[in-house]
C-alpha positions as CSV (number, residue, x, y, z in Angstrom):
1,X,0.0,0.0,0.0
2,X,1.0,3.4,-0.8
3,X,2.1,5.8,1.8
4,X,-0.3,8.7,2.2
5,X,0.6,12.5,1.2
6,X,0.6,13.4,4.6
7,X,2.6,10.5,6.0
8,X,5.3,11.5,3.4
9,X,5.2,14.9,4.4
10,X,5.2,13.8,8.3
11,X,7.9,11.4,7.4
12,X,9.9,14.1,5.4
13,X,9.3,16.2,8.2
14,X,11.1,14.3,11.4
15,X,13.6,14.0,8.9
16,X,15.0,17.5,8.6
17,X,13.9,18.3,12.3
18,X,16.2,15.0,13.2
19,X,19.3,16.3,10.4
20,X,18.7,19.7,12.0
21,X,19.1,18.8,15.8
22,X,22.2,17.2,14.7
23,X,23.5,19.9,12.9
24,X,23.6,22.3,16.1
25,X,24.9,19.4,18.5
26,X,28.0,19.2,15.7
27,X,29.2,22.5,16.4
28,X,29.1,20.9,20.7
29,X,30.7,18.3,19.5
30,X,33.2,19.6,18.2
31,X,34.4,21.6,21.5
32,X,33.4,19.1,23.8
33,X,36.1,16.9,21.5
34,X,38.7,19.6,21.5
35,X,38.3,19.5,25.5
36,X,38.8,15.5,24.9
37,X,42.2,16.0,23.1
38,X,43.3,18.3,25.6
39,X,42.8,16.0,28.8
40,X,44.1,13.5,26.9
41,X,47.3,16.1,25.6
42,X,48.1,16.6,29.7
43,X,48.5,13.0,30.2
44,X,45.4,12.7,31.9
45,X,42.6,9.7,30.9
46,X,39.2,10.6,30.0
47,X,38.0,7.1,30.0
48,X,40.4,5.7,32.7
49,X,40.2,1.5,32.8
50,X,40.7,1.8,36.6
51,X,40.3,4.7,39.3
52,X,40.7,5.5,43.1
53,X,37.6,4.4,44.1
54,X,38.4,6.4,47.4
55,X,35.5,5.4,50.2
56,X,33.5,3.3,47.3
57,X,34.0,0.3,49.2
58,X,31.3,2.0,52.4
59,X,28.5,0.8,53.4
60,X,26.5,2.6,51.5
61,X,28.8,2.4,48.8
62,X,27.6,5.5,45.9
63,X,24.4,5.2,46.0
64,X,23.2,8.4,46.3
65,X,19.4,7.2,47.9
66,X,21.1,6.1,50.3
67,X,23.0,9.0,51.4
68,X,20.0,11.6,51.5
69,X,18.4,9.1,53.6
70,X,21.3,8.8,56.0
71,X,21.5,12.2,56.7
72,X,17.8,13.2,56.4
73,X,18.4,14.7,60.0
74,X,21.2,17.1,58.7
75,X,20.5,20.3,59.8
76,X,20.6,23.1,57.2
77,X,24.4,24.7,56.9
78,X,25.4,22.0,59.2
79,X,28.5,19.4,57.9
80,X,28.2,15.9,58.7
81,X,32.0,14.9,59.0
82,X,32.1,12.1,57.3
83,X,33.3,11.7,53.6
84,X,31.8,9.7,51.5
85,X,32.0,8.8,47.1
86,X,29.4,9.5,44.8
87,X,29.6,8.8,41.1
88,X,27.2,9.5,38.2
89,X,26.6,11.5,35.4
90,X,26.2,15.6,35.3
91,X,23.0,16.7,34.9
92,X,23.4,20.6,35.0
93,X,26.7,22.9,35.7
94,X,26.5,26.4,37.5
95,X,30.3,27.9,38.0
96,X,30.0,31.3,40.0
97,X,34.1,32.7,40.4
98,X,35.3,30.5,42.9
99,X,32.6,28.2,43.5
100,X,30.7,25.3,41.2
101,X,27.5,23.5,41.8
102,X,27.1,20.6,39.7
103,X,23.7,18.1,40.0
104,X,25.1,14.5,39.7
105,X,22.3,11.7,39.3
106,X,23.2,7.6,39.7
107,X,20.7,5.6,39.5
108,X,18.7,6.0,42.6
109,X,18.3,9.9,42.7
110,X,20.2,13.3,42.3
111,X,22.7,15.2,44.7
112,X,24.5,18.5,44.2
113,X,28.8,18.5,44.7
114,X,29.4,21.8,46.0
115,X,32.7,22.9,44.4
116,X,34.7,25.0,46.4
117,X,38.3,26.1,44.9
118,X,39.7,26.4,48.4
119,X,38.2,23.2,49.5
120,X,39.3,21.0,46.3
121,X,42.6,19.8,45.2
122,X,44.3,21.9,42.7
123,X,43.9,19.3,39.9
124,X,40.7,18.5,40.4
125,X,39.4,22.4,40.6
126,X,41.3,22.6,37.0
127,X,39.0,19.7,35.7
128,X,35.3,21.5,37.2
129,X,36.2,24.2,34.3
130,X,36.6,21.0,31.7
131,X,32.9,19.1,32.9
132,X,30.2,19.5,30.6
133,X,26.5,18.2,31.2
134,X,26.6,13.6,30.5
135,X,30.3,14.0,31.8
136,X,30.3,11.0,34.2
137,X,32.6,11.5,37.1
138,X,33.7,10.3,40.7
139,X,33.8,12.7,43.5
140,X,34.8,11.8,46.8
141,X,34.2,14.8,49.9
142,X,32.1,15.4,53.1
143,X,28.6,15.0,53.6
144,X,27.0,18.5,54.1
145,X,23.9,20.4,53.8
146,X,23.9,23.7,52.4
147,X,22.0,26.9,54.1
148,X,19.7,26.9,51.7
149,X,18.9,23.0,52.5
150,X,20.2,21.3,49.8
151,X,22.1,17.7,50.7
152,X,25.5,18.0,49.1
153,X,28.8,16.6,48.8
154,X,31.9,18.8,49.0
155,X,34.4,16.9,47.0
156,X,38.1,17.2,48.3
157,X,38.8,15.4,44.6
158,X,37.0,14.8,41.3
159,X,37.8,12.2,38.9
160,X,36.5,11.8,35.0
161,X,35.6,8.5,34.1
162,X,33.7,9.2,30.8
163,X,34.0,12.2,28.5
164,X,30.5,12.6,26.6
165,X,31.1,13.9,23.1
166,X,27.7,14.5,22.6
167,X,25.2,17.0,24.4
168,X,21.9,15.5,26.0
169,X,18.5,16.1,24.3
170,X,16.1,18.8,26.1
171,X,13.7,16.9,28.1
172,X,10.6,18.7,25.9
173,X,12.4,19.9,22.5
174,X,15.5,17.7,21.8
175,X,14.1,13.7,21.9
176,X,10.3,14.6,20.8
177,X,10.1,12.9,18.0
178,X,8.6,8.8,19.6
179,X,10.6,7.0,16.4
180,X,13.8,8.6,17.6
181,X,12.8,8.1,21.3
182,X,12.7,4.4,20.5
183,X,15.6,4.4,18.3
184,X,18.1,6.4,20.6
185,X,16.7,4.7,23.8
186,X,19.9,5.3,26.2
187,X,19.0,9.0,25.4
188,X,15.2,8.6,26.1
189,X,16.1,7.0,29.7
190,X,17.9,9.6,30.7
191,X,15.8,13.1,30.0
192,X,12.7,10.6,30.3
193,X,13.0,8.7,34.0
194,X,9.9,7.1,33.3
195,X,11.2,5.4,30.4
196,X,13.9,3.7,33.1
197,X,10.9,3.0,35.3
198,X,8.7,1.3,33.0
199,X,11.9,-1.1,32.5
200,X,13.1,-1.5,35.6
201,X,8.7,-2.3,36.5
202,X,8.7,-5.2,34.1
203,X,12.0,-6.6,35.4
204,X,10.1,-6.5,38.9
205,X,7.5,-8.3,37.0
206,X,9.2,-10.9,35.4
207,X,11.1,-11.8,38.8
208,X,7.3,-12.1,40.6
209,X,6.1,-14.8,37.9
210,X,9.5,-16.7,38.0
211,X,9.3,-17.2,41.9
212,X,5.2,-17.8,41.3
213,X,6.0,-20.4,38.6
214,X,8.9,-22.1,40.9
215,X,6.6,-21.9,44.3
216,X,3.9,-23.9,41.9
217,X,6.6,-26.7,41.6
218,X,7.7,-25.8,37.5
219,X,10.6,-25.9,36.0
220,X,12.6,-23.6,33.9
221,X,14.1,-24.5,30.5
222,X,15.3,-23.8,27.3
223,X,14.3,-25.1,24.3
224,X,16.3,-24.4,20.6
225,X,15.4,-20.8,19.1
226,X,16.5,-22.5,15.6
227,X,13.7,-25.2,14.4
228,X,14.2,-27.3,11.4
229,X,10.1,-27.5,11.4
230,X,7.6,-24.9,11.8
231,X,5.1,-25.5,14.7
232,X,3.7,-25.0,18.0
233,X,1.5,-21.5,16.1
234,X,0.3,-20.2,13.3
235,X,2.3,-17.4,12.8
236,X,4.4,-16.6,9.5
237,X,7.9,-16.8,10.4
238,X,11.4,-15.6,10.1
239,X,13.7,-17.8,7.7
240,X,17.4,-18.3,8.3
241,X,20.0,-20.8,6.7
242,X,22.7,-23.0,8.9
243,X,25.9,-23.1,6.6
244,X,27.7,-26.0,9.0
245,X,24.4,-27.8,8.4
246,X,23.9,-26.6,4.8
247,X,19.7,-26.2,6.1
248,X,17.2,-23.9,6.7
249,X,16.4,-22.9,10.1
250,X,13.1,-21.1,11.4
251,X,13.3,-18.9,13.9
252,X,10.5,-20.3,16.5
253,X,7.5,-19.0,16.9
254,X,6.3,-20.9,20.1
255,X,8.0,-23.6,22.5
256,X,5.0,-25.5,22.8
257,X,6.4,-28.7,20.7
258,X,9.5,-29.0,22.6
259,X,8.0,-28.4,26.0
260,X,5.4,-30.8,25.8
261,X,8.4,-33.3,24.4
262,X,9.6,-32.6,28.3
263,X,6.5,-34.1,29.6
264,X,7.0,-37.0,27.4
265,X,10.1,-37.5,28.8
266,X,8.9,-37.2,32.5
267,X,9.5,-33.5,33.6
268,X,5.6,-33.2,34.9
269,X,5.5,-29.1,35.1
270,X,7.7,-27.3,33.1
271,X,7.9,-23.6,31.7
272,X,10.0,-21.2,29.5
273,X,10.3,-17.2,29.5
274,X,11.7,-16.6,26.0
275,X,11.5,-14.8,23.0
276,X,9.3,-15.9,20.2
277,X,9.8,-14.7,16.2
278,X,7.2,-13.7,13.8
279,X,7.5,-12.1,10.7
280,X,4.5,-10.1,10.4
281,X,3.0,-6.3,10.9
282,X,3.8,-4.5,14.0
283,X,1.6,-2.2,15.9
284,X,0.7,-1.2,19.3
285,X,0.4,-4.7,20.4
286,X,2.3,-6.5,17.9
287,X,6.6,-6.8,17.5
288,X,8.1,-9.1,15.3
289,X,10.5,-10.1,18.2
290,X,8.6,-10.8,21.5
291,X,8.9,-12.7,25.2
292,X,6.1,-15.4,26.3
293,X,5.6,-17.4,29.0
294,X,4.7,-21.2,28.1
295,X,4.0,-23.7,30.7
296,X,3.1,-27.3,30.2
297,X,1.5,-29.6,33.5
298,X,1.0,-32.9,33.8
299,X,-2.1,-34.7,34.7
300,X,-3.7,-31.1,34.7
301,X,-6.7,-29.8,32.8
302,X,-8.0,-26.1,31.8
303,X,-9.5,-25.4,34.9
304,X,-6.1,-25.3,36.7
305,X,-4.4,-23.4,33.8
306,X,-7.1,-20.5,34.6
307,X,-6.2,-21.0,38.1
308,X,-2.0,-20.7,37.1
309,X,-3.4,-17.6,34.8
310,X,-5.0,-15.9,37.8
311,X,-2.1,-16.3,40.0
312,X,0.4,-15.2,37.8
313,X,-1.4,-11.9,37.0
314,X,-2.2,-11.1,40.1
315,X,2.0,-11.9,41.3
316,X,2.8,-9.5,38.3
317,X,0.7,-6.7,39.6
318,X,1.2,-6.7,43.7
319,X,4.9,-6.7,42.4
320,X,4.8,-3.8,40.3
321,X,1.9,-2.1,41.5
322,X,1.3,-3.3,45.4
323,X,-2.0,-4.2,44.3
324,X,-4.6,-6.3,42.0
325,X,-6.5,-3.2,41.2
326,X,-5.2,-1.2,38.0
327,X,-6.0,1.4,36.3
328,X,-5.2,1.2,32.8
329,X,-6.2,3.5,30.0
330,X,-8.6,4.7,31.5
331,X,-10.7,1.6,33.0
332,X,-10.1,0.3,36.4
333,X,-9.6,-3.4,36.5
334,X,-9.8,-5.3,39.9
335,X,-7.7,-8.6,39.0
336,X,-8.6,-10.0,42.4
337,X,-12.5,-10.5,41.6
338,X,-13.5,-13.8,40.0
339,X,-12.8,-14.2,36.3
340,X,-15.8,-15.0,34.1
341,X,-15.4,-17.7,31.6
342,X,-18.3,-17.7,28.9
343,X,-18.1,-19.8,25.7
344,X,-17.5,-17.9,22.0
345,X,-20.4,-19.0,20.2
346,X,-22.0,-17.0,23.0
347,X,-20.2,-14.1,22.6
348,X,-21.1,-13.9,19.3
349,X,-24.7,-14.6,20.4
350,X,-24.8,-11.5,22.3
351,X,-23.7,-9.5,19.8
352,X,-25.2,-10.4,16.8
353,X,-28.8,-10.8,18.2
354,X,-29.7,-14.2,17.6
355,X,-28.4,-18.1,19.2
356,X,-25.4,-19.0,16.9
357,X,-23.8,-22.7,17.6
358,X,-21.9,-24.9,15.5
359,X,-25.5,-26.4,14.3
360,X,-26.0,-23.0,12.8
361,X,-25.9,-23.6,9.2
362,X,-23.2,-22.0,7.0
363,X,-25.2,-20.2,5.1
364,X,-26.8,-18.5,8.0
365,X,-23.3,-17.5,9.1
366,X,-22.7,-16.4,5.6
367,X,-25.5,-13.5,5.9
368,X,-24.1,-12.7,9.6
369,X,-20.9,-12.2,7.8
370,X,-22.7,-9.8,4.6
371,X,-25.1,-8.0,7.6
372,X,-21.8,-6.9,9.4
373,X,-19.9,-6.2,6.3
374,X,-17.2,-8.8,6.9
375,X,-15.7,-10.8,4.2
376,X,-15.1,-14.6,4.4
377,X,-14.1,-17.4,2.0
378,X,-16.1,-20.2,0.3
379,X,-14.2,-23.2,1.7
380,X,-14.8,-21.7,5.7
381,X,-16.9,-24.4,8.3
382,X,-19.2,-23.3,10.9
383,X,-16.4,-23.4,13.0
384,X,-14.0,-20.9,11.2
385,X,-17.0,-18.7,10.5
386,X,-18.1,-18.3,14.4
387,X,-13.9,-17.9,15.2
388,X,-14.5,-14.9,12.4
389,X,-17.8,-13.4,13.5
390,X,-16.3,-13.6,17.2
391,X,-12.9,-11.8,16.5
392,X,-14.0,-9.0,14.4
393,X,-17.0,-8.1,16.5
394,X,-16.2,-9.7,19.8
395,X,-13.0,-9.7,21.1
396,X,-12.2,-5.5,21.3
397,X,-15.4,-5.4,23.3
398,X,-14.5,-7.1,26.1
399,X,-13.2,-5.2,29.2
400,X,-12.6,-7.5,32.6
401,X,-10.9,-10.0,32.5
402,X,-12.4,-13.0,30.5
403,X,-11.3,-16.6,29.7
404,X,-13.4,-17.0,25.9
405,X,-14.2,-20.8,25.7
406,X,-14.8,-23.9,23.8
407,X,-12.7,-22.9,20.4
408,X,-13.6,-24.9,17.2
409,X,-11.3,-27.3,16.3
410,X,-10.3,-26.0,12.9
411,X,-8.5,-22.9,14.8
412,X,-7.2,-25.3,17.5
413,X,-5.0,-27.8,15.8
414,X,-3.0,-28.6,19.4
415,X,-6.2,-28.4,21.6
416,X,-8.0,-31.4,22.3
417,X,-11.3,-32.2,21.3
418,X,-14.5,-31.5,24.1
419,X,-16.4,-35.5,24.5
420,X,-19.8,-33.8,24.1
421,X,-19.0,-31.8,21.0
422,X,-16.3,-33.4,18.6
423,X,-15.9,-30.1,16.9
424,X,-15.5,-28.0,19.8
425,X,-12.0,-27.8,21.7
426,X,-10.8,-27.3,25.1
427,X,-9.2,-24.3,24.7
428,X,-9.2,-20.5,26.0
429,X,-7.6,-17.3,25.7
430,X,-7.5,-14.8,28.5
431,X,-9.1,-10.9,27.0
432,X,-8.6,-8.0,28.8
433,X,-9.6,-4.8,27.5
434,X,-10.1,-6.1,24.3
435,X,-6.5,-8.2,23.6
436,X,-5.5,-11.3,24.0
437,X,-2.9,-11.6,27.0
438,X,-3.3,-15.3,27.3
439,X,-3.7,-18.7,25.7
440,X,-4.3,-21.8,26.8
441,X,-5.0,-25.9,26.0
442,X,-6.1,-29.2,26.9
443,X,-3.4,-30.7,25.0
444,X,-4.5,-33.0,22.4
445,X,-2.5,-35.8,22.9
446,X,-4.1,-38.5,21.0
447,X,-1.3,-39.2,18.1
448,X,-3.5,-40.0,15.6
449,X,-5.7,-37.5,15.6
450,X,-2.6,-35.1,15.7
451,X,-1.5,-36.5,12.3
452,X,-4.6,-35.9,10.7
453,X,-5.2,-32.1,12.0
454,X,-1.0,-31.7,10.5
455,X,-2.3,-33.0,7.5
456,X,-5.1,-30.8,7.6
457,X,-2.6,-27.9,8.0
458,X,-0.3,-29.1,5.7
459,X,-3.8,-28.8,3.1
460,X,-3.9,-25.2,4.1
461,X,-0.4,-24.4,3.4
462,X,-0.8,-25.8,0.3
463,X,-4.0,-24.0,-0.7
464,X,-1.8,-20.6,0.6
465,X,-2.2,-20.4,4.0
466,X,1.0,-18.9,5.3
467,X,0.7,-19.2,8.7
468,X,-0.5,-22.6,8.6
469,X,2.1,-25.8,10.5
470,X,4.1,-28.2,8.9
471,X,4.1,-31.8,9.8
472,X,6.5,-32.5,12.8
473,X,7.0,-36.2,12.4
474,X,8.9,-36.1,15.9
475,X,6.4,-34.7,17.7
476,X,3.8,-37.3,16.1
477,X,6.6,-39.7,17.5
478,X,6.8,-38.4,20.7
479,X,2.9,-39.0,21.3
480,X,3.0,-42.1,20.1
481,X,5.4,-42.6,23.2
482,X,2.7,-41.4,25.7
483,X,1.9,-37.5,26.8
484,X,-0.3,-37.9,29.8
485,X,-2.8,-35.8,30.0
486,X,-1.7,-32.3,29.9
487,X,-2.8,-28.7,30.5
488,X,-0.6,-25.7,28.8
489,X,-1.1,-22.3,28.6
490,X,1.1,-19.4,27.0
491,X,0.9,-15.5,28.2
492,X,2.2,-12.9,26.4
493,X,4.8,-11.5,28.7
494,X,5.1,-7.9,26.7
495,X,1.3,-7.0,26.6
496,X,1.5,-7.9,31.1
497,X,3.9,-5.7,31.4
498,X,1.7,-3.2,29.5
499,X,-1.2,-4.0,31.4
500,X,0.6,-3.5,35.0
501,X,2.7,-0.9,33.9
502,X,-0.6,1.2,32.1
503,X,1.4,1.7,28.4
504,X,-0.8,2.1,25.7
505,X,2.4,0.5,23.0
506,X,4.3,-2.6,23.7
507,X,7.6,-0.3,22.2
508,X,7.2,1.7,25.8
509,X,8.1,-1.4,27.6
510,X,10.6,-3.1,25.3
511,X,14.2,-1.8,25.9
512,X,14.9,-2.0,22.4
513,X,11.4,-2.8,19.8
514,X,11.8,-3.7,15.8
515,X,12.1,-0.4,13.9
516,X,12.5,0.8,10.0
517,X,16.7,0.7,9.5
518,X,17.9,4.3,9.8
519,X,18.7,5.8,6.7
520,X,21.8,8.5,6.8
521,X,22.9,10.5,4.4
């Protein structure tokens, strides 16, 4: 599809606003070099390997938190008499004659050094006229607080550890632009804490459903990124070739096949937290490269993979958030209520206005389809039809959390069949606010039926169905060596750690998401 005018234009437009922010920083750059060459001209290091740590090795070590909370009780003007180290990168300057204030943030927070020239050594007084904002330095002084109440640290000496050649981006004027924001995100952590924040929130949350996974008696695994057969989705994929092996590889999109392999073998609850591959679009829940959760458990059925669902949702928000109740977009969502579970065809019900089932004819379904102006093909079952109907008009309408049930099988070609209705699966998938965040199985593990749905896929691959399965012989094998009866469930890990951290595009909580390749001139 073409791109619009005005998409050109806007395009064009972030263009010359990027080549022009770059132009003025050159003219920076090129003094904050010159001052590079002339540290380095005195026989001095601007990126030493190793450095006088001086009192690093504390207690509290240079963690500047730490230090504001120790002397909370400092009285204003008063000096605490202790020394202690602080390192971190220069966030603003202020040189008045004989005296510097410079804001230095670590990690944990912000404190001033109050620069005296009688107070620090003679070298290090020399290098305060050298600093420029994103220096990183060392400073090692006494703990006071200034009359005016600000915690400081006098530094006695001051050490460069990193040179930065290039100025920081205004908060509001210099990293506006969200494609460069993603693109440059070191920059957009820095004059954007709440970038750091929603990273550092879904490392907190990826912790809480390890230790809720391990406390449930799983085990962690890997499984091979690099599949010779394409399976366990359907999902178009990435292609790759092995030279030592002279064969093409896919890169996985889903550990389901291996995993349940494990249960084969005799590892009864197993999981994985890794990253899956799919070549298709991207959007605001959508990246070509992106984390799940897949757990497999033995002698299990749906009913306790709702249960595992619940329970790791509500681990990944008391972590993050201290509580199940979240607001998100807009809409408050209380986690900690009961779930409701209601079958699709029902759904569908609802919203079209009259009883659809899998006994509704396919013509009927047909003129559901032409009434709501949604295209279908000829060679679509009742099944495929109600799947249709459900995720077009369904699916974005649903708010609380809801597990959608009883799948038909031609969508469901790993799920296994329900005993009262043969074209029906047991299957869910958890919605919340209108997106999936969750998908889950019986596991068929009946070998022979598993051939024939492979077949059946390997029909729709054939007939140009690109996201259809091959036929994994091994896996086929590995059934006919016994799979008890097993419940498994994959969560998408990216869209909880939207949900719990309230970001409306899965790029805000991926350090580094897919983007165009950035053309230079």
């Amino acid at each position: 599809m073409e791109k619009s005018e005005h998409e050109g234009r806007s395009q064009e437009a972030h263009a010359a606003e990027a080549s022009a922010q770059e132009g003025a920083a050159m003219s920076e750059r090129e003094v904050r070099a010159a001052k590079r060459e002339a540290i380095i001209a005195q026989g001095l290091e601007a990126y030493p390997a190793t450095f006088d740590r001086g009192l690093a090795g504390d207690e509290l070590g240079m963690n500047i938190a730490s230090l504001k909370e120790r002397y909370a009780g400092l009285e204003d003007g008063a000096s605490s008499g202790e020394d202690h180290t602080v390192a971190g990168r220069i966030r603003s300057i202020r040189r008045h004659g004989k005296m510097a204030f410079i804001d230095l943030e670590d990690a944990t927070g912000t404190c001033q050094l109050f620069c005296r020239a009688n107070v620090v050594a003679p070298e290090s007084w020399e290098l305060v006229g050298t600093l420029d904002v994103g220096d990183i330095v060392l400073a090692t002084g006494e703990a006071i607080r200034t009359r005016r109440g600000e915690f400081s640290i006098e530094p006695v000496t001051l050490t460069l550890l990193a040179k930065a050649l290039r100025p920081l981006p205004e908060k509001f004027h210099g990293l506006a632009d969200p494609e460069t924001r993603y693109r440059q995100r070191y920059a957009d952590m820095i004059v954007n804490p709440e970038v750091r924040e929603t990273l550092l929130a879904r490392s907190l949350m990826v912790s809480a459903i390890r230790r809720r996974m391990e406390e449930e008696g799983y085990v962690e695994v890997e499984t091979p990124m690099l599949q010779e057969t394409l399976g366990g989705a359907n999902a178009r994929p990435f292609k790759t070739h092995h030279n030592a092996l002279d064969t093409d590889f896919y890169l996985r999109i889903a550990t389901e096949l291996h995993l349940k392999r494990l249960v084969v073998g005799g590892i009864p609850r197993v999981f994985e937290l890794g990253r899956q591959f799919r070549n298709e679009g991207m959007d605001a829940t959508h990246n070509p490269e992106f984390t799940t959760l897949e757990a497999y458990r033995a002698f299990a059925d749906l009913e306790d993979m709702k249960a595992l669902a619940e329970g790791i949702f509500r681990a990944a928000a008391k972590a993050v958030r201290g509580t199940t109740v979240l607001d998100y977009q807009g809409t408050t969502l209380d986690l900690g209520r009961p779930w409701e579970s209601v079958a699709m065809a029902e759904l569908v019900s609802r919203r079209v206005g009259e009883d659809v089932s899998m006994d509704t004819p396919v013509e009927a379904l047909r003129a559901i389809h032409e009434r709501e102006g949604l295209e279908f093909e000829e060679s679509w079952g009742a099944g495929r039809l109600i799947f249709h109907l459900y995720d077009e008009l369904c699916e974005g309408e649903i708010v609380g959390p809801t597990f959608v049930c009883d799948y038909p099988v031609e969508v469901s070609p790993l799920a296994k069949r329900k005993a009262d209705d043969p074209r029906l699966t047991h299957r869910f998938e958890l919605v919340i606010c209108g997106h999936e965040y969750a998908n889950a199985f019986a596991e068929l593990n009946d070998p022979v039926d598993q051939r024939e749905r492979f077949i059946a896929q390997l029909a729709a691959k054939d007939a140009g169905d690109e996201e259809a399965m091959e036929y994994d012989a091994d896996y086929v094998r590995a059934l006919e060596v016994g799979l008890p009866p097993t419940g498994g469930i994959g969560i998408g890990i990216d869209r909880l750690a939207m949900l719990v951290t309230n970001r409306a595009s899965i790029r805000d909580v991926i350090a580094f998401p897919s983007l165009r390749p950035e053309r230079r001139a």
